[in-house]
Each structure stands twice: as structure tokens, then as C-alpha cells.
N, C-alpha and C positions, 0 to 999 in steps of 0.2 A: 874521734874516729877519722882520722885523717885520710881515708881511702875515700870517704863519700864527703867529699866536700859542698858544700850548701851554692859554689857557682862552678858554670861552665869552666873546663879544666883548657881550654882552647876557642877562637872566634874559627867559624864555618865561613871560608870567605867565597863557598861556592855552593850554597844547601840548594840542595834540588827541589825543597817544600819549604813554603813559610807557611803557619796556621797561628790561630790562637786557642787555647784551650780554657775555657770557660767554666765555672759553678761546677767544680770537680768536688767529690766525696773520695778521700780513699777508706776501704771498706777490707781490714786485714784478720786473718787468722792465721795462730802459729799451726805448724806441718811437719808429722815425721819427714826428717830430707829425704828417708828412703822411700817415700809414698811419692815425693815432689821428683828425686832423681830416677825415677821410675819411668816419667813422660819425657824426659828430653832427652836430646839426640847426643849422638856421640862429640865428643868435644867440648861439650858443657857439664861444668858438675855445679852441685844448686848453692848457691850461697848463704849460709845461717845467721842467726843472729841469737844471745843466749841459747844455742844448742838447739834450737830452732830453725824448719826454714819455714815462709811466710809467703802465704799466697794472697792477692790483693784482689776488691770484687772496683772498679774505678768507673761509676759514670761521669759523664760531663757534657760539655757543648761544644762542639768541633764550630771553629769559625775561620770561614774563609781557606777554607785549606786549597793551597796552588802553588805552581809555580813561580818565584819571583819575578819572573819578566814576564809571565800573564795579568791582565787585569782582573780585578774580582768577577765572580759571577756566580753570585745571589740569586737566587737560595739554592742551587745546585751544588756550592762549594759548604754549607754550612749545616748540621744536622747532628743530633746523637749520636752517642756512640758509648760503650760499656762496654768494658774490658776484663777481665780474667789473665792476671799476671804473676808474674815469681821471676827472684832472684837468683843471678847467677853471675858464674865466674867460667870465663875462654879466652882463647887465648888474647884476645888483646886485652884484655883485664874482665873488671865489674859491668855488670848491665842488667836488661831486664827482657825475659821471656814472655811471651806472650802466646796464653794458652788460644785463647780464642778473644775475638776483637766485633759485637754487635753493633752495624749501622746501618741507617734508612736508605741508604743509596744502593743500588742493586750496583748501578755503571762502578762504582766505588770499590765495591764488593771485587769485581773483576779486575779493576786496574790494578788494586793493592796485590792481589794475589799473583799477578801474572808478574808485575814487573821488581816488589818485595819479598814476596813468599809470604807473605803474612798471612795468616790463617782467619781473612776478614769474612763473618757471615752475615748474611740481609736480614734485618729484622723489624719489629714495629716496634714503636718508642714516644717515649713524653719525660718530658722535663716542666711539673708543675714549682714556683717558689712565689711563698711571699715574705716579707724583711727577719722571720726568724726561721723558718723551715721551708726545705727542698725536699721533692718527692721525686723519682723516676721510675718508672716501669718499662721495660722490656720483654718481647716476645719474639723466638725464633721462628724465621719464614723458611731459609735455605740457605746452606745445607741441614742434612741429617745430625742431632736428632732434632728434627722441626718442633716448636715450642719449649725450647730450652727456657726459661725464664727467669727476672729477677725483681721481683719490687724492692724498694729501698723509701725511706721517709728520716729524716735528722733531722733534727732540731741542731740551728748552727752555731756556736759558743763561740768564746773569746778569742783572740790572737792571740800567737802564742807566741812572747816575744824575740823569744831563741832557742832554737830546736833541738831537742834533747838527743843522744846519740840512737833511740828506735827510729825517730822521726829522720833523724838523717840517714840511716839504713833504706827506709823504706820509700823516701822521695828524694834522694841526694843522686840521680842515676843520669846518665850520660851517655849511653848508649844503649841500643837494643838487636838482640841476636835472633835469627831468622833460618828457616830452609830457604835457599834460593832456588830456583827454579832448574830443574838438574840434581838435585838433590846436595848439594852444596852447602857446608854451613856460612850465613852471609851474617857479617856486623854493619851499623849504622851509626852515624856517631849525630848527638842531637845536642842542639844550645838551648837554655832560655834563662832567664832571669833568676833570681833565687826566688823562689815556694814561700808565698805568703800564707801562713797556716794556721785554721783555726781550730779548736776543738769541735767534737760535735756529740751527741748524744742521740744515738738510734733508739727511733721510736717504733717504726715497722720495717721487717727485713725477712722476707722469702726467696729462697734462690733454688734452680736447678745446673747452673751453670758450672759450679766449681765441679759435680758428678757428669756432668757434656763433655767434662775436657779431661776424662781418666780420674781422676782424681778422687779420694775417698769422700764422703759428706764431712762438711764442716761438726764440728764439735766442740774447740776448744773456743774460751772467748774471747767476744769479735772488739776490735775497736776501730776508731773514727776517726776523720778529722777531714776541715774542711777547707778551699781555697778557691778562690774568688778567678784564680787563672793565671795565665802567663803569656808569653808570643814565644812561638819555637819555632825555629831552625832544622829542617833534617838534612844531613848528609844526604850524599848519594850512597849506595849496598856498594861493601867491599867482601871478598871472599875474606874470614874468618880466619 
């Protein structure tokens, strides 16, 4: 699959955030595209995979997220976060939408939104692990619909030692498309290392999240896997 390349397709020699992103699960179901091309905006059409498109449920542990030339500032820059994502294609190529985006920082919640478009909402959170299984739970505060929710629990398997072409579909992404403020479609262009990946096998999984963001309930079956993290780069928003 030469379109999802497994690194950075270019170096950000000016990224407006540096973070790292920590004890990730991605959490995917396949999606009639016409259920998925249904939510997004004009300019984006959804990207498939065996005739599928694939919606992704993504907790993790946001660390340190800031500007490169600010100093860290713990624990206000580091917290949860659970995501609700899908693929797609615009004009500057492959990237990744982003339904709805849960994290503990309200201040967070407003920055993202005003100055990315990002559709960040406030919510409560936990990230339980000990050396073979990770647990997170999420709860929505605001906006509407308040208590959206997702438990999630893995059991986390082996490394995987080269990624098969789903696995590069589904984590091989390099950018992410947005409303910009104005009603604008904005892209973002993001670096990090290549996705160290392990399998996982779900043990407990509840969600309201993917029917929060439009979208029909899940149904078909779900799969897993897991990654210990990376350090990313984001661009600064260009108009689309």
C-alpha cells in the first residue's frame, strides 16, 4: 500500500505543537462509506478499505502537549483523551477525520476549538494498566449529548513485527482534516516516528460515542491493537 507509508512523508521544520502520545488502543469497525460519507463536509469523501470504510474508537495519554518554544507545564499540558475517528481523502491527499475528540481539560477543550476547528469536548477520564492489560473509561461533561461514554479494557499481545496493509490503512496517516473557524475546510500536516504495534484482545468494550457523532451503532466486528506511543509534530491549519 504505497499511499500509507509506515513514516513521515516530510520533516515539519515549524510544527506549532509538539506532544507525545502514550498507551494508545486503536479500537476499529468496518462502516457502510455511505453511513461514514454521510457526516463529513463537503470536500472530503471517506476513504475504504476492502470496500469498507472504518471508523476508529482511539484512547490514550496526551503528554506534554505545547508549543516548541514553551516549557513544559505539568500537569495542565498532560491528560486523556478518546477519540472517535475515520478516514478520508481531500484535496491534499489521505488523512484522518475526526468525529469527536474527549479530554479533561475544559481550557483545552476551547483552545482546540477556536484556533483548529477541532470538535474537542470536556469529559471525565481514567487510564487504569498493569504489565498485560489497559482499561480507560470515559464520560461526557460538554457539550451535548452530555454523558456520551466509552469503557474499553485489552488484554495487550505481541508486537507485530511488520504491518500488514489494514494496519497500515488504519495507522499510516499524516495528516488530519478539520472545519476551521469560518466554516473553512482546514488540513494539518503531522510527523512522528513509525507505530510500534502490538495486537490486543478486548476484554470489555461499551460505547456511546460512535451514535454522539451521527453515526449508526457499531455492529460489525471490532478489532484491536496496541502501541506503547510516539512523539508528534503538528503543523500549523492550512485552508484545505
Amino acid at each position: 500500500m504505497d499511499d500509507y507509508p509506515v513514516e513521515a512523508p516530510g520533516t515539519l521544520r515549524y510544527p506549532s505543537l509538539t506532544q507525545q502520545w502514550q498507551r494508545l488502543t486503536f479500537v476499529h469497525w468496518r462502516y457502510d462509506p455511505g453511513d461514514v460519507q454521510a457526516i463529513l463536509p463537503d470536500g472530503l469523501t471517506v476513504d475504504t478499505f476492502d470496500g469498507s470504510a472504518w471508523v476508529g474508537l482511539v484512547p490514550f495519554h496526551m503528554i506534554d502537549v505545547r508549543p516548541p518554544f514553551i516549557a513544559t507545564l505539568h500537569p495542565l499540558t498532560t491528560f486523556p483523551e478518546t477519540n472517535i475517528r475515520t478516514y478520508v481523502r481531500g484535496s491534499r491527499g489521505q488523512g484522518v477525520w475526526f468525529c469527536s475528540l474527549e479530554i479533561t481539560r475544559l481550557l483545552g477543550v476551547a483552545v482546540a476549538r477556536t484556533l483548529f476547528g477541532v470538535p474537542y469536548t470536556w469529559a471525565e477520564m481514567s487510564i487504569d494498566q498493569t504489565s498485560e492489560r489497559i482499561r480507560y473509561a470515559s464520560r461526557r461533561r460538554w457539550p451535548n449529548p452530555r454523558g456520551a461514554s466509552s469503557l474499553l479494557e485489552v488484554e495487550i499481545g505481541d508486537r507485530i513485527d511488520e504491518l500488514g496493509d489494514l494496519e497500515r490503512f488504519l495507522t499510516s496517516r499524516w495528516a488530519t482534516y478539520s472545519t476551521l473557524p469560518g466554516g473553512t475546510l482546514g488540513w494539518v500536516p503531522v510527523e512522528h516516528e513509525p507505530w510500534s504495534l502490538h495486537s490486543a484482545e478486548i476484554r470489555e468494550l461499551s460505547e456511546t460515542l460512535t451514535v454522539a457523532a451521527g453515526l449508526p451503532p457499531t455492529t460489525s466486528e471490532t478489532i484491536a491493537h496496541y502501541s506503547p506511543g510516539v512523539t508528534a509534530r503538528i503543523g500549523f491549519p492550512h485552508r484545505a
